[in-house]
C-alpha positions as CSV (number, residue, x, y, z in Angstrom):
1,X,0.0,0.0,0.0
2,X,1.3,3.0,-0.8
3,X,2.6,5.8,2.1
4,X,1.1,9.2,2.7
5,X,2.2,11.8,4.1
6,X,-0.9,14.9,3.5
7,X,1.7,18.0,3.7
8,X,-1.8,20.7,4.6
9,X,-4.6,19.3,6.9
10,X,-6.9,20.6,9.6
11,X,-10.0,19.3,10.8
12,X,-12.9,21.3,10.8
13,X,-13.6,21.8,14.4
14,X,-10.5,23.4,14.6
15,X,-11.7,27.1,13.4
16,X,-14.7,28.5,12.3
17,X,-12.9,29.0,9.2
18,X,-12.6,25.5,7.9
19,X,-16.6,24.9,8.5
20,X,-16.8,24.5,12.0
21,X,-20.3,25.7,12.1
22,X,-22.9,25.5,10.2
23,X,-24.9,28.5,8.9
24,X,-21.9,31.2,9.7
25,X,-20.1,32.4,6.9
26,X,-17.0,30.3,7.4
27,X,-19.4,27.3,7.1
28,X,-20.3,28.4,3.6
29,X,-16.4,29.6,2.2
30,X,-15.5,26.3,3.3
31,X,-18.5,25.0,1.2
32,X,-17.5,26.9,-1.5
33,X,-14.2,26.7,-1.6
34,X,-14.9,22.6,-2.0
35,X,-16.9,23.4,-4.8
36,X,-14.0,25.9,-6.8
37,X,-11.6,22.9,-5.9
38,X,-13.5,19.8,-7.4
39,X,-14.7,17.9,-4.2
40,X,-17.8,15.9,-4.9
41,X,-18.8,15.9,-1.7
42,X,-18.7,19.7,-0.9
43,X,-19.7,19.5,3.1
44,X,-17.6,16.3,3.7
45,X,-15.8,18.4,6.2
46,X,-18.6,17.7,9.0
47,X,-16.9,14.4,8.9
48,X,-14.2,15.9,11.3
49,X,-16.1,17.6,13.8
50,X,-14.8,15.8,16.5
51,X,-11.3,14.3,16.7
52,X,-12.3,10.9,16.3
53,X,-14.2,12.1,12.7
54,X,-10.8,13.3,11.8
55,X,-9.1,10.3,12.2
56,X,-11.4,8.2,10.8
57,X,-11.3,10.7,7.4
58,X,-7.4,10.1,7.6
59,X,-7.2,6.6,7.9
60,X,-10.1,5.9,5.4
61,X,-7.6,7.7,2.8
62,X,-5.0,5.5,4.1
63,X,-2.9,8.8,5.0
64,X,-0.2,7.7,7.5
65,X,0.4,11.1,9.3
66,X,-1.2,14.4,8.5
67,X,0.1,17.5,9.3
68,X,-1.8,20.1,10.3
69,X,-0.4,23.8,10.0
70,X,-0.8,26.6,12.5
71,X,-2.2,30.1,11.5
72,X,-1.0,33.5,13.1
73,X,-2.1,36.8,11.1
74,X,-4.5,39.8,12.0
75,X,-7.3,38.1,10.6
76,X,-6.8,34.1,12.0
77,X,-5.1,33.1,14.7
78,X,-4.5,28.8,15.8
79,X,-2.4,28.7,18.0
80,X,0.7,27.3,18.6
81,X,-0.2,25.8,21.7
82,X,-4.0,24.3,20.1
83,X,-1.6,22.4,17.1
84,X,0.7,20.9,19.8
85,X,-2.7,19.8,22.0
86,X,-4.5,18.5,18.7
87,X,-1.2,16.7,17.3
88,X,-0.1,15.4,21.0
89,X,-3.6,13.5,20.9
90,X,-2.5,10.9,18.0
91,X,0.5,9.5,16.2
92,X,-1.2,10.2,12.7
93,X,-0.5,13.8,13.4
94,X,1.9,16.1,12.7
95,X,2.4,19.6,14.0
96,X,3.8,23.5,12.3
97,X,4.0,26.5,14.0
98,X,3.6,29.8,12.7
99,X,4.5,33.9,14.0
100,X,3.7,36.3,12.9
101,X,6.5,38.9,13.6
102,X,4.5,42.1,12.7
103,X,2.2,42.0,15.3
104,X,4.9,40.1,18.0
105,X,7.9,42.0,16.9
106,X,11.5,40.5,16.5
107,X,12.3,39.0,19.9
108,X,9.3,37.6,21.0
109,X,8.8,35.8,17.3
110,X,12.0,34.2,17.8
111,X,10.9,33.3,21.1
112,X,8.2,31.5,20.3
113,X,10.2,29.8,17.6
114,X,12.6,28.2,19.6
115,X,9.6,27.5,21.7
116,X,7.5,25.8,19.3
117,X,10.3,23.6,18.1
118,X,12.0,22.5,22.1
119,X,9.3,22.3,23.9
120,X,6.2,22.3,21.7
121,X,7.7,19.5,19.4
122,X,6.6,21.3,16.2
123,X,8.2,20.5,12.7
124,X,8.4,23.7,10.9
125,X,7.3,27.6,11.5
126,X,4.2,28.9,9.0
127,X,4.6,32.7,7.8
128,X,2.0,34.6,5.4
129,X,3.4,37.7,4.7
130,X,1.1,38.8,2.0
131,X,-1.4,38.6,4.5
132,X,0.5,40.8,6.8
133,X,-1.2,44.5,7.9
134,X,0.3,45.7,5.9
135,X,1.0,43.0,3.0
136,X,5.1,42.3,2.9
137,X,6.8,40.6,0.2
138,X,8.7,37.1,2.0
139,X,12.0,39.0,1.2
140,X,11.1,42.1,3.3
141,X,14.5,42.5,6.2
142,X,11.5,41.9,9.0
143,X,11.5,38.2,8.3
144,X,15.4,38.0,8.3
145,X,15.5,37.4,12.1
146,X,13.3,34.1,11.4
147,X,14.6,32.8,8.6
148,X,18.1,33.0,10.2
149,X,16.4,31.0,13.4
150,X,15.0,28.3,11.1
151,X,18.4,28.1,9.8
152,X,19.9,27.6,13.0
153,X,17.2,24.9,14.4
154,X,17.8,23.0,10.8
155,X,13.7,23.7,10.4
156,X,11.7,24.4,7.0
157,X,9.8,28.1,6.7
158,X,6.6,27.3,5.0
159,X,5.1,30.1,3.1
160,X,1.2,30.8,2.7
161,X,1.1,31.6,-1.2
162,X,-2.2,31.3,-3.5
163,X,-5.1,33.1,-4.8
164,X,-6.6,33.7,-1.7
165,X,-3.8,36.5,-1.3
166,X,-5.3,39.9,-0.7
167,X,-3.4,41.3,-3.3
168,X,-1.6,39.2,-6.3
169,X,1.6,41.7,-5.9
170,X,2.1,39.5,-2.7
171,X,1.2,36.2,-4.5
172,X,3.6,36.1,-7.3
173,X,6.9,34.8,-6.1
174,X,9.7,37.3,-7.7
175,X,10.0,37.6,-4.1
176,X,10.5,34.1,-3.3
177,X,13.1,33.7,-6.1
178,X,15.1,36.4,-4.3
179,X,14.9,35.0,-0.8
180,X,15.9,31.1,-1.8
181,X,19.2,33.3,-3.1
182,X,19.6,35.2,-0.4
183,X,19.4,32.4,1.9
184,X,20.7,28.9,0.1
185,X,20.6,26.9,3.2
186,X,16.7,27.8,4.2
187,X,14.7,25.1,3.3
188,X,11.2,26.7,1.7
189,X,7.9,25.1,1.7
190,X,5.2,26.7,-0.6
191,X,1.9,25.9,0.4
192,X,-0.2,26.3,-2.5
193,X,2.6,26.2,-5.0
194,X,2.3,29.8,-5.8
195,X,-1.0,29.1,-7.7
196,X,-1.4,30.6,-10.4
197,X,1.6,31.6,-11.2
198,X,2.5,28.1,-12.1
199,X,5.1,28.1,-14.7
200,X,6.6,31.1,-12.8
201,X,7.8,29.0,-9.5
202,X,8.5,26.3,-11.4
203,X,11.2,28.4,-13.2
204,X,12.1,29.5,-9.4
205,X,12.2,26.2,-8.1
206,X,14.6,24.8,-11.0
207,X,17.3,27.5,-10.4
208,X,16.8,26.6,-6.0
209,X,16.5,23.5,-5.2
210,X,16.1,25.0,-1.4
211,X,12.7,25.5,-2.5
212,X,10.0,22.7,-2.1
213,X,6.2,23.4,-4.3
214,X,2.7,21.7,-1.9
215,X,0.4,22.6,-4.8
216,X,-2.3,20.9,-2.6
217,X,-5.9,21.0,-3.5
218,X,-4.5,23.6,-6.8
219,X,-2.7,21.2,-8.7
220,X,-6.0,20.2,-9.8
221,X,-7.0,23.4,-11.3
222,X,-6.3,24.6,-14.9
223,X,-2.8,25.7,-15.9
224,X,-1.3,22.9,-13.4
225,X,-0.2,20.2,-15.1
226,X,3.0,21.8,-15.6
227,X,3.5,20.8,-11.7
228,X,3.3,17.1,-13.0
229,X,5.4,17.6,-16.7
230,X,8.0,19.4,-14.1
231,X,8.0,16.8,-11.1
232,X,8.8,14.3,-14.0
233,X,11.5,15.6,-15.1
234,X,13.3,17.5,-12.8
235,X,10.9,18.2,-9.9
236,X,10.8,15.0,-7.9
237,X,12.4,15.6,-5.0
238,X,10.9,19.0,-4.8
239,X,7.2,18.6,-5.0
240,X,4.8,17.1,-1.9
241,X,1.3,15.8,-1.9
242,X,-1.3,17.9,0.1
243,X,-4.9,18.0,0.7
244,X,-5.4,20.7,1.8
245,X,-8.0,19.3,4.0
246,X,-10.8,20.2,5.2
247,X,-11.4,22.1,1.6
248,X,-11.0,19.3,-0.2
249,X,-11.6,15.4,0.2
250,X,-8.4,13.5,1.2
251,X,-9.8,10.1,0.0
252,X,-10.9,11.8,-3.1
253,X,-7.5,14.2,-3.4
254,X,-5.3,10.8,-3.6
255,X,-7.3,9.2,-5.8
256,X,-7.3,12.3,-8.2
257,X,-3.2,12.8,-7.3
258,X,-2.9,9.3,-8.9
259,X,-4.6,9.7,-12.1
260,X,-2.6,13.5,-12.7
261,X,0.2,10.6,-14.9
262,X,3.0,11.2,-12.4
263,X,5.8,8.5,-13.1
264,X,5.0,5.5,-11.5
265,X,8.7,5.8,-9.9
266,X,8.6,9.0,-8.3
267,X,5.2,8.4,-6.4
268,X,7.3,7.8,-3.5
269,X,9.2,10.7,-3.0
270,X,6.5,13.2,-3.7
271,X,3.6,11.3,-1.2
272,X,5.8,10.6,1.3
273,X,9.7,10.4,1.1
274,X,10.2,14.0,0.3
275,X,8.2,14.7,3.5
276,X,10.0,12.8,6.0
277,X,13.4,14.2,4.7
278,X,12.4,17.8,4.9
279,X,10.1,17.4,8.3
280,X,12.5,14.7,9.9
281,X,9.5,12.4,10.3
282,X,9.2,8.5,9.5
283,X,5.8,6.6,8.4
């Protein structure tokens, strides 16, 4: 049977945002945002309303750990303490931090780093500048001081990317391409594999190899099968599989990562193998 690790999952009772509760506007973004994505089940997310929902979800996708990412900007905050708590609870899980260094400033944010990797047990620390007040590019000189901590602890920076960005300037990763230079020995996750800007990162990600692509629940959307023609020829040990659960169906979202016509022998690295190297995690 193949392994799995899903690089982007939270359960739904986690935040109102992922469909917590129904009839609130979370509820139906989450709804929504199943539909934009392909789900065919578009409130399968109730599912994981209570731990045990969640684990049943993962295990019927016969996902062998999960990790589920940590949110800290003005507008959604999970936090660091919640992921440890939820991730703590099972070995299927798999716990990121995240700062956000605006609103903390310098030396509490690298506080809470260290703290969320010694004592919390967390794999990797989330940022989203482009959804910063204000909106930063991820090469700004505020994020230096973390980057240069996640260097030091050996840890990945994961990057919120996507077309859920406020404003595209943020979304498009001219930015990115300058920080994997800057910094050759940070190891850079993209979650959402800079969607849409597809053939863009790609180009980034050949020239760094410090930089790792989670398309997640986009690689299913037009204008990403360059994510597939790339990971087969020189991507492979640069892309991950994510679900970017609870938006879209991790039974379904394997199934549909199957059929995309990745080579048969790089399945491997990009469900699970590319994970545990990068995370320092087994399966």
């Amino acid at each position: 049977m193949q392994k799995i690790i899903d690089m982007r999952s939270r359960p739904a009772f986690l935040h109102d945002f992922f469909g917590a509760n129904p009839g609130t506007q979370g509820y139906q973004t989450a709804k929504w945002l199943n539909q934009r994505v392909g789900s065919k089940e578009s409130e399968h997310f109730k599912r994981s309303y209570s731990l045990g929902g969640y684990l049943a979800e993962i295990e019927a996708a016969n996902i062998n750990k999960a990790v589920v990412v940590g949110r800290e900007t003005p507008s959604l905050t999970i936090s660091n303490d919640e992921i440890a708590a939820l991730v703590g609870k099972s070995k299927k899980l798999v716990g990121l931090g995240s700062v956000d260094i605006q609103t903390r400033g310098e030396q509490a944010a690298i506080q809470e780093i260290h703290r969320c990797v010694e004592i919390l047990g967390l794999k990797a620390i989330n940022i989203e500048p482009g959804f910063g007040e204000p909106a930063l590019y991820v090469d700004d000189v505020i994020f230096n001081p973390i980057y240069e901590v996640c260097i030091a602890l050996d840890i990945p920076v994961c990057l919120m990317s996507g077309p859920t960005t406020p404003d595209f300037d943020y979304a498009h990763p001219n930015a990115l391409v300058r920080l994997a230079r800057k910094y050759p020995l940070l190891k850079i996750i993209c979650f959402h594999g800079y969607y849409p800007f597809v053939n863009e990162v790609i180009g980034a990600a050949f020239r760094y190899t410090n930089i790792y692509l989670v398309p997640d629940m986009y690689i299913f959307q037009p204008g990403s099968k360059l994510y597939v023609e790339a990971a087969n020829s020189f991507l492979s040990d640069q892309l991950l599989f994510g679900s970017s659960y609870p938006f879209r169906d991790m039974r379904q979202t394997v199934d549909d990562f199957l059929a995309l016509g990745f080579k048969e022998s790089i399945l491997d690295k990009l469900f699970y193998k590319n994970a545990e190297d990068i995370l320092k995690v087994e399966v």
